[in-house]
TORKOL-4160 file (C-alpha; in steps of 0.2 Angstrom, whole numbers, padded with zeros to 4 digits, m for minus):
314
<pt num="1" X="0258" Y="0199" Z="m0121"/>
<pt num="2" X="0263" Y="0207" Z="m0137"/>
<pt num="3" X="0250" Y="0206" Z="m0151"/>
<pt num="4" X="0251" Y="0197" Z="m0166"/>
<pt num="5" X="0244" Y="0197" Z="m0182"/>
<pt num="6" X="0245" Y="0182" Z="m0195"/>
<pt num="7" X="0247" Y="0188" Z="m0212"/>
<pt num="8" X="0232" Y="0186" Z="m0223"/>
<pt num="9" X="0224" Y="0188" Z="m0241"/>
<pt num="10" X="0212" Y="0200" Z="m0241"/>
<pt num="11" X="0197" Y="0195" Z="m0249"/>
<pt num="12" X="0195" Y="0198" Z="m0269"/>
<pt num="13" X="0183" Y="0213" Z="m0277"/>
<pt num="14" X="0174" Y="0195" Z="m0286"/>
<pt num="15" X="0172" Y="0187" Z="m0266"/>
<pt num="16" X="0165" Y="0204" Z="m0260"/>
<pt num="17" X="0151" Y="0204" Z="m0276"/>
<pt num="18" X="0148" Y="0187" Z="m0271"/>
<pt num="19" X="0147" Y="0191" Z="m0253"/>
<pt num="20" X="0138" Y="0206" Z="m0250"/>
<pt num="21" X="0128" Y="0204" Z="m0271"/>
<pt num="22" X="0113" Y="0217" Z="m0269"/>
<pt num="23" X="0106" Y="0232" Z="m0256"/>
<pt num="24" X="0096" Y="0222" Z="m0245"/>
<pt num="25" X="0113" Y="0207" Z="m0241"/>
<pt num="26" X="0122" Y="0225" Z="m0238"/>
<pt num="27" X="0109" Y="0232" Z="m0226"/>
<pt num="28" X="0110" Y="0215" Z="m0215"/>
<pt num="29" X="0129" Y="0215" Z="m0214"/>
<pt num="30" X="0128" Y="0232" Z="m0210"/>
<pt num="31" X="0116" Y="0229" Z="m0197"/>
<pt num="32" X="0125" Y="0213" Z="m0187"/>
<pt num="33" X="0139" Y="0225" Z="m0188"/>
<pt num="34" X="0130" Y="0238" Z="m0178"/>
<pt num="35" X="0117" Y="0225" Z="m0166"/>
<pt num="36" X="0129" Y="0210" Z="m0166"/>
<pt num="37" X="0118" Y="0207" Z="m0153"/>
<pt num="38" X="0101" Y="0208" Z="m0161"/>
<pt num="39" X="0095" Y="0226" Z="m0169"/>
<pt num="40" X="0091" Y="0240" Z="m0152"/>
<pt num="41" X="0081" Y="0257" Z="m0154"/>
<pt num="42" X="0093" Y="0270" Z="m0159"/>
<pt num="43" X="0082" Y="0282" Z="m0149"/>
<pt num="44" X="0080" Y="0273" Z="m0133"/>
<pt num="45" X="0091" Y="0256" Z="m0132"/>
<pt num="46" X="0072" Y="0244" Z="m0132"/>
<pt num="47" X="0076" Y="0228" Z="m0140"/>
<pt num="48" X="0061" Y="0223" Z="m0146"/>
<pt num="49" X="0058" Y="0230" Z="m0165"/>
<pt num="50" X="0047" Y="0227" Z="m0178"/>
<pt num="51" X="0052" Y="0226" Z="m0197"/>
<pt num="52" X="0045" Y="0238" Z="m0209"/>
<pt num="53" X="0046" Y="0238" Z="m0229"/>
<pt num="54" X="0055" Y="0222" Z="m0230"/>
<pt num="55" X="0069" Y="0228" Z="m0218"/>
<pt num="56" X="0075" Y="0244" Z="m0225"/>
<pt num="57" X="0065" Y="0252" Z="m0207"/>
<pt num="58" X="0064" Y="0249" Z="m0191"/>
<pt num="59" X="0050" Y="0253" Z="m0178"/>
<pt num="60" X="0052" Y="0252" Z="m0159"/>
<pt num="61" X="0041" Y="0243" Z="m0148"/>
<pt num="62" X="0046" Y="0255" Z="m0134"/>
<pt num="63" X="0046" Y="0274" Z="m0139"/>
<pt num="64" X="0038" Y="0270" Z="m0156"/>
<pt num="65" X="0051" Y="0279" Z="m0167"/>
<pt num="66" X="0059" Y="0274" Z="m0183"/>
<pt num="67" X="0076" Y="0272" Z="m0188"/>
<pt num="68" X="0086" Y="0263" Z="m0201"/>
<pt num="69" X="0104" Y="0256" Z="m0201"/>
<pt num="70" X="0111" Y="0274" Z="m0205"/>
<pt num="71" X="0103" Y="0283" Z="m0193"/>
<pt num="72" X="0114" Y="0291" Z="m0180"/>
<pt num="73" X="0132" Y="0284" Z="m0190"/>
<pt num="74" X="0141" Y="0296" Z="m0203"/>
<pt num="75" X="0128" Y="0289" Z="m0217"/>
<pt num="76" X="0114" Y="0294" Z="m0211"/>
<pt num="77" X="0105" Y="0305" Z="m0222"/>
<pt num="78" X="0115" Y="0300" Z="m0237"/>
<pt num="79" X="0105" Y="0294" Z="m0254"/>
<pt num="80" X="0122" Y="0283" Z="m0258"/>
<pt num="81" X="0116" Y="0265" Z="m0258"/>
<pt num="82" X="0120" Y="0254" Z="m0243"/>
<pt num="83" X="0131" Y="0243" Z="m0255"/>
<pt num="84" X="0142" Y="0257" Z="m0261"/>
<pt num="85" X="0146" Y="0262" Z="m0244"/>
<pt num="86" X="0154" Y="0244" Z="m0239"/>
<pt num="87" X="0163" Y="0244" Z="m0254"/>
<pt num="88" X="0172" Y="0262" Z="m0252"/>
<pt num="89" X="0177" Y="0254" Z="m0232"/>
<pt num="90" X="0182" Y="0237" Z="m0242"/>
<pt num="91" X="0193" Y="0249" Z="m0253"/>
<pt num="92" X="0199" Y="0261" Z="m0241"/>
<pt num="93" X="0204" Y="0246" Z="m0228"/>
<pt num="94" X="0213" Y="0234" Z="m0241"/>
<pt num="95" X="0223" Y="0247" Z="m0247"/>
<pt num="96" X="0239" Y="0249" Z="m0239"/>
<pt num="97" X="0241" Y="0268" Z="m0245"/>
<pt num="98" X="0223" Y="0272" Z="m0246"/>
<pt num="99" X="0211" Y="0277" Z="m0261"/>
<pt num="100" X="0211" Y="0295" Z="m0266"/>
<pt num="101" X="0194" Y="0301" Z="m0269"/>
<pt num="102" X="0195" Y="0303" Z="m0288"/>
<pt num="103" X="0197" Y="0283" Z="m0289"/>
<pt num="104" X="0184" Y="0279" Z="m0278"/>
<pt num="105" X="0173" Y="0289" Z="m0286"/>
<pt num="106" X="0177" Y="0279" Z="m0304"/>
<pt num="107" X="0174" Y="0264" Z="m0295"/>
<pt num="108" X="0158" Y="0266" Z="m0286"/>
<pt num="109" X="0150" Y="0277" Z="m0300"/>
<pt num="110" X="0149" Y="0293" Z="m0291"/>
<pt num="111" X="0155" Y="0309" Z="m0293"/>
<pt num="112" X="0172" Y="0314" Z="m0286"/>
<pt num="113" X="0164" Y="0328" Z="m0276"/>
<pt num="114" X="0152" Y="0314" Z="m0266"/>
<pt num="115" X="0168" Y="0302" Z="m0265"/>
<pt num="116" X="0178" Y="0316" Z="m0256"/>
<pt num="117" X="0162" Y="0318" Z="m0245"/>
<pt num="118" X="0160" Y="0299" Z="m0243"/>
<pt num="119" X="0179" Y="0297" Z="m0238"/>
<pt num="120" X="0179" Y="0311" Z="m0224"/>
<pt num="121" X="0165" Y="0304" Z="m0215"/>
<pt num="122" X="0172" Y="0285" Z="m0216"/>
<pt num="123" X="0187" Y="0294" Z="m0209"/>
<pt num="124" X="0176" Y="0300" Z="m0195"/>
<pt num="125" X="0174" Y="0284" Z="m0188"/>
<pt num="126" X="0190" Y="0278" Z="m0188"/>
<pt num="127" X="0195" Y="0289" Z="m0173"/>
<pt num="128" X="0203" Y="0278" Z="m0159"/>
<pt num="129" X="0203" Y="0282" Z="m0141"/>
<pt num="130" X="0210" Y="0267" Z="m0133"/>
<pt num="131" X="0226" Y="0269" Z="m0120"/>
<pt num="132" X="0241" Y="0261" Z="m0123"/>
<pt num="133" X="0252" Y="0251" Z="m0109"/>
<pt num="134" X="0269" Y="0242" Z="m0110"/>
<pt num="135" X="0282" Y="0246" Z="m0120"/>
<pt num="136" X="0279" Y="0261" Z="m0130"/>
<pt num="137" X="0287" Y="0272" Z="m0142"/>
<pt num="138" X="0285" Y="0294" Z="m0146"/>
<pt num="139" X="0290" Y="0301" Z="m0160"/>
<pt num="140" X="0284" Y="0317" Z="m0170"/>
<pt num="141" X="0284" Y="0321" Z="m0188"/>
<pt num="142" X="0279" Y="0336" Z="m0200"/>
<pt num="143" X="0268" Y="0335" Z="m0215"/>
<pt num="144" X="0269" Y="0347" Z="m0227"/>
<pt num="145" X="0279" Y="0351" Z="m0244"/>
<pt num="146" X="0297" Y="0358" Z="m0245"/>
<pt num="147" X="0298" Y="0376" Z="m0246"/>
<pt num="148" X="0308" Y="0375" Z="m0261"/>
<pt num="149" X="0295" Y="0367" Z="m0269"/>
<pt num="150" X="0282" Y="0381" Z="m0264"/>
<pt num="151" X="0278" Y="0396" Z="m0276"/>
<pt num="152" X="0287" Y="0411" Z="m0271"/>
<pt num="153" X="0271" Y="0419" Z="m0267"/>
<pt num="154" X="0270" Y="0405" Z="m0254"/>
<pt num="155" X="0288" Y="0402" Z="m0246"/>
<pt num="156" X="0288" Y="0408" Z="m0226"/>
<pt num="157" X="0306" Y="0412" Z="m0225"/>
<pt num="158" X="0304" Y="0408" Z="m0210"/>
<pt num="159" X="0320" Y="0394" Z="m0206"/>
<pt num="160" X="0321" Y="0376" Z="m0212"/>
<pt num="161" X="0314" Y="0360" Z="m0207"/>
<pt num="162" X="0296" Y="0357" Z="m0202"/>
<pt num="163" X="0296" Y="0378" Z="m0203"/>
<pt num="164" X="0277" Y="0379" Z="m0212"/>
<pt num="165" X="0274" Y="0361" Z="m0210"/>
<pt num="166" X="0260" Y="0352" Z="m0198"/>
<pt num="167" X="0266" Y="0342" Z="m0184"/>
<pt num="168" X="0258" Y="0325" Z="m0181"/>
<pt num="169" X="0262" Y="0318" Z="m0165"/>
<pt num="170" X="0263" Y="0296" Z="m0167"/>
<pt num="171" X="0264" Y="0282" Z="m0149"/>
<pt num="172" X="0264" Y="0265" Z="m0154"/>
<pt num="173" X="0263" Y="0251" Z="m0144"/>
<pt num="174" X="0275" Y="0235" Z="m0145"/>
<pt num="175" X="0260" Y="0226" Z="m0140"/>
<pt num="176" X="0251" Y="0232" Z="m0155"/>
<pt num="177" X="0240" Y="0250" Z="m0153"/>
<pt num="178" X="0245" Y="0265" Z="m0161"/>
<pt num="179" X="0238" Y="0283" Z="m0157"/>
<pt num="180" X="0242" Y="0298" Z="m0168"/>
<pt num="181" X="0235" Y="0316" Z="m0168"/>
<pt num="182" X="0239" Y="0334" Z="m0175"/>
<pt num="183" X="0249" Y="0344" Z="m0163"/>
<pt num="184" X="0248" Y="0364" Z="m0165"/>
<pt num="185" X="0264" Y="0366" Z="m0157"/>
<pt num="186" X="0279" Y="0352" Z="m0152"/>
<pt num="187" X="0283" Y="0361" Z="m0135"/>
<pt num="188" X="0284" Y="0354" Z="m0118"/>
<pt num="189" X="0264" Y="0359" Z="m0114"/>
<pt num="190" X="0258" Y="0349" Z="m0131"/>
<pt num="191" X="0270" Y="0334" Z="m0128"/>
<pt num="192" X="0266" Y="0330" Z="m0110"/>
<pt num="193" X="0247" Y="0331" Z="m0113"/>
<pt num="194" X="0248" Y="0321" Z="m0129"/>
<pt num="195" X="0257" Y="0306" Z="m0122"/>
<pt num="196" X="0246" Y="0306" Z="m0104"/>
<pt num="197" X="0230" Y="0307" Z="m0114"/>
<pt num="198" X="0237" Y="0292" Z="m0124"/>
<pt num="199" X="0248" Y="0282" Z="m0113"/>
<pt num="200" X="0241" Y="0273" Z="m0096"/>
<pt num="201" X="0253" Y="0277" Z="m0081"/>
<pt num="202" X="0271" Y="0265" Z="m0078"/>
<pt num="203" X="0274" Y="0260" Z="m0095"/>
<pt num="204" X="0291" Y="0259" Z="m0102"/>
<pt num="205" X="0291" Y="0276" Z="m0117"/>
<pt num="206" X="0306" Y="0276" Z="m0129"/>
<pt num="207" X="0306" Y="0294" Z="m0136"/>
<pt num="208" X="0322" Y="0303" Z="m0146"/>
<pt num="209" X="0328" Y="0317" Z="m0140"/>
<pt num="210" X="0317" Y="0328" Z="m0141"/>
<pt num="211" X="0316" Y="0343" Z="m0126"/>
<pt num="212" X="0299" Y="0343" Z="m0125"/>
<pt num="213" X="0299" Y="0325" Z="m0118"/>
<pt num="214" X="0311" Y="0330" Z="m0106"/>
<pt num="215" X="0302" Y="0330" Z="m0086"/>
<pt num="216" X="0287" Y="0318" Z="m0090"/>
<pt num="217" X="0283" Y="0307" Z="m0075"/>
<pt num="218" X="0274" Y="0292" Z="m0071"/>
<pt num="219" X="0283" Y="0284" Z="m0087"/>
<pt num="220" X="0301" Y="0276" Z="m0088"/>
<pt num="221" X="0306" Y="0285" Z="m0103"/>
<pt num="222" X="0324" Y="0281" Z="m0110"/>
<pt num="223" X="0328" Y="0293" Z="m0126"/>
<pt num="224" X="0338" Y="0289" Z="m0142"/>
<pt num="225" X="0349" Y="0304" Z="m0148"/>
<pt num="226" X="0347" Y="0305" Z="m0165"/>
<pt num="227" X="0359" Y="0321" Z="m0166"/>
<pt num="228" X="0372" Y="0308" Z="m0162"/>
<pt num="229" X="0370" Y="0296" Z="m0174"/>
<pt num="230" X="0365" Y="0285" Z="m0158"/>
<pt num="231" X="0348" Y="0276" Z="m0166"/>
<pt num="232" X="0347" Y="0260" Z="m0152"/>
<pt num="233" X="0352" Y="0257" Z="m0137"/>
<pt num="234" X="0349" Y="0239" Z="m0130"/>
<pt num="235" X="0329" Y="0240" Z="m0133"/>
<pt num="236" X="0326" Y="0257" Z="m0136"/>
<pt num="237" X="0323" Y="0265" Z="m0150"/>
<pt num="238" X="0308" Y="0274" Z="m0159"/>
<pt num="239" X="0311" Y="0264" Z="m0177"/>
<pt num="240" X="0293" Y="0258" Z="m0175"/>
<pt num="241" X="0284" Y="0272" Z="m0175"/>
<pt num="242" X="0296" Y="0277" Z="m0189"/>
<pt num="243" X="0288" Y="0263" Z="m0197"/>
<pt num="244" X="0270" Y="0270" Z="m0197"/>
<pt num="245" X="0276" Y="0286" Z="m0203"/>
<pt num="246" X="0284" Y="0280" Z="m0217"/>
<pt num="247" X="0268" Y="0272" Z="m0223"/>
<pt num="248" X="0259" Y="0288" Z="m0218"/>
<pt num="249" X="0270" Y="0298" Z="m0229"/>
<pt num="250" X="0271" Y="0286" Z="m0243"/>
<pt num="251" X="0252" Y="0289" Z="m0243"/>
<pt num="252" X="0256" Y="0307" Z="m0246"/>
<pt num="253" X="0264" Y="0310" Z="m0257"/>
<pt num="254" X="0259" Y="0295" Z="m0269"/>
<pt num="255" X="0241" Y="0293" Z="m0268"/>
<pt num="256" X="0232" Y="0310" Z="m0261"/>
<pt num="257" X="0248" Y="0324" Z="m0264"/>
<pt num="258" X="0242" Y="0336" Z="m0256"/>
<pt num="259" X="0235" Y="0335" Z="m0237"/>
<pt num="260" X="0227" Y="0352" Z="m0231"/>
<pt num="261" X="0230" Y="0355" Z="m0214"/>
<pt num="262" X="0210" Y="0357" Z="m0212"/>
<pt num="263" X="0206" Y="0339" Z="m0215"/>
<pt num="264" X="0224" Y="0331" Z="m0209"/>
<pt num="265" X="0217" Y="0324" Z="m0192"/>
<pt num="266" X="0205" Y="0313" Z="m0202"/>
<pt num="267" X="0218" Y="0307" Z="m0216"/>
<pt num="268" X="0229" Y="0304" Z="m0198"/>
<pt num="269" X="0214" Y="0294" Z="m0189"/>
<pt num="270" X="0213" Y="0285" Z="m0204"/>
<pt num="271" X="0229" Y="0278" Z="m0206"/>
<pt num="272" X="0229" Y="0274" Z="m0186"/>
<pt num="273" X="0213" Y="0264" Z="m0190"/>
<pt num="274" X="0224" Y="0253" Z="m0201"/>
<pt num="275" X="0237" Y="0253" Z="m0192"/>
<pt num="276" X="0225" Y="0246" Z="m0176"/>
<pt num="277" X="0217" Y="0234" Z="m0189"/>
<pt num="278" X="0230" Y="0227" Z="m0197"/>
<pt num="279" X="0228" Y="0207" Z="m0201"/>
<pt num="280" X="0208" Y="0207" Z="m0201"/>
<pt num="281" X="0201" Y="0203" Z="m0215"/>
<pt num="282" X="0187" Y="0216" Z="m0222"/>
<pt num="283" X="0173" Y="0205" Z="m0222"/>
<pt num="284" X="0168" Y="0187" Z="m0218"/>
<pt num="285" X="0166" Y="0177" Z="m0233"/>
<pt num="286" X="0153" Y="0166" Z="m0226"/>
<pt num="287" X="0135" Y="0170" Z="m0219"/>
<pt num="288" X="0139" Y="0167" Z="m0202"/>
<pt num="289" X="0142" Y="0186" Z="m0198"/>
<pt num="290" X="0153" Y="0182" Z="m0183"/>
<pt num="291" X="0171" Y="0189" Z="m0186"/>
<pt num="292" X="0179" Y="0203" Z="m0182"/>
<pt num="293" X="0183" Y="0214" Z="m0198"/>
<pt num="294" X="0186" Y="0230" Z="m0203"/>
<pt num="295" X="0170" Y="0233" Z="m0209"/>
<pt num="296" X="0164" Y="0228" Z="m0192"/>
<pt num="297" X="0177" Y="0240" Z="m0185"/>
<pt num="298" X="0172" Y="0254" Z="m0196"/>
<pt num="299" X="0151" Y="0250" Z="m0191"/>
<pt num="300" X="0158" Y="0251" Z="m0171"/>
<pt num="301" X="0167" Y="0268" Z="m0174"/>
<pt num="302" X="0153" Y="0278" Z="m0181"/>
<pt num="303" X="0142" Y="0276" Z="m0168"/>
<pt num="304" X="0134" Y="0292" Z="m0162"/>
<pt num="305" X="0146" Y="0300" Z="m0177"/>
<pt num="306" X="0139" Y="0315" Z="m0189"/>
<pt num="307" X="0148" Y="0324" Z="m0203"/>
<pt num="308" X="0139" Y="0338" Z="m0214"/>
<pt num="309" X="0145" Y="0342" Z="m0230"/>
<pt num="310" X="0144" Y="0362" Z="m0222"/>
<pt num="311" X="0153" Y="0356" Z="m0207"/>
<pt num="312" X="0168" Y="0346" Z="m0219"/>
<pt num="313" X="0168" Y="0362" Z="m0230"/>
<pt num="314" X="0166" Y="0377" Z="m0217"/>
């Protein structure tokens, strides 16, 4: 059954102050997120914990070691409050086109260097993962500026098109998922192993017409041929993951610019993240701590997730 989302209105920046209003609301919101279920040793899984210093540590009854709500996610070791960090997913996540990093840095109060820093290693835990079934569409596209556009020094030469560009290869389900990753090469090799690492065996793919789809078994792949002119036929056509690039690019080249092809997986990851989130709110506006959000969804991804600022930089 196909998914459906129900439009919403994404809570206000005064519900989010009112909701999550100092450190230690922040620390417990984060914490149901991660132990829906009741807080569990990082280090060994136990489930009985006590609370040290009024909550801001844990101790396990089991193995004895300590741990806190960052340890082993993309914040641990980070000296930026706990409230600061919800905020930055709340801002990433309700922005359609994201949040470059010289904005979130004005509004968290941080320096642009520790927002940039902050940003990549939210990004880490948006990665998705999960196979996609029914109908599905391929499609590839190329990030990157023009060569016109480019300082002589830096033109290739080299032909037209996606010539000097990064391919970023996009399968979306009708039924609602969407998987995208950074390709080195479009040929058949990279084509096939992209779609089987991403698409469960028997589902209907609508591709263009693209060569490097051309022998791929297991699916019942009909192609558009966009050469032609010929952009549907009956129900195939790719115009859905054209939708996602379209938001992907928009992204581009009106909030960040400029994406290096260094750090383009995690910008990619995290627009699949809203993509795959689309309709949840970003928080629960009541105590209960119960619904799914993307906050929640953010807390789920970085789970046995690290990022060094040497390894974002090297």
């Amino acid at each position: 059954m196909k998914k459906k989302y129900v439009a919403i209105n994404q809570p206000s920046a005064m519900e989010f102050f009112s909701r999550i209003p100092d450190e230690d609301a922040a620390r417990k919101y984060l914490a149901s997120g991660r132990w829906p279920n009741g807080v569990k040793c990082h280090h060994c899984g136990h489930g009985e914990i006590w609370t040290i210093k009024g909550g801001m540590l844990y101790r396990c009854k089991g193995c004895g070691k300590q741990f806190t709500v960052r340890t082993g996610t993309v914040m641990e070791d980070s000296h930026i409050p706990l409230r600061k960090w919800v905020y930055a997913m709340y801002l990433m996540t309700i922005s359609r086109k994201s949040i470059s990093s010289v904005q979130l840095a004005k509004e968290l109060g941080i320096t642009q260097k520790s927002a940039w820093f902050m940003a990549h290693r939210l990004r880490e835990s948006c990665e998705s993962k999960a196979m996609l079934s029914g109908t599905c569409e391929a499609d590839e596209t190329y990030i990157g500026g023009k060569e016109k556009n480019k300082h002589a020094s830096k033109r290739t030469h080299a032909g037209r098109g996606g010539v000097g560009k990064t391919i970023v290869f996009g399968i979306k389900s009708r039924d609602g998922g969407t998987r995208a990753k950074v390709l080195p090469v479009a040929n058949r090799k990279e084509l096939h192993a992209a779609v089987k690492e991403a698409v469960a065996s028997g589902a209907i793919l609508y591709t263009d017409d693209h060569r490097g789809y051309y022998g791929l078994k297991d699916y019942r792949r009909t192609a558009v041929n966009h050469s032609k002119g010929e952009y549907v036929d009956g129900d195939a056509h790719t115009n859905t993951i054209e939708s996602f690039w379209a938001v992907l690019k928009r992204a581009h080249y009106g909030t960040f610019h400029h994406w290096s092809k260094k750090h383009l997986a995690r910008y990619v990851n995290e627009f699949v993240f809203k993509a795959n989130t689309n309709g949840l709110p970003a928080f629960d506006k009541t105590g209960n701590d119960c619904g799914i959000t993307t906050v929640r969804a953010h807390m789920a991804g970085m789970e046995g997730k690290r990022l060094t600022y040497q390894g974002l930089i090297a």
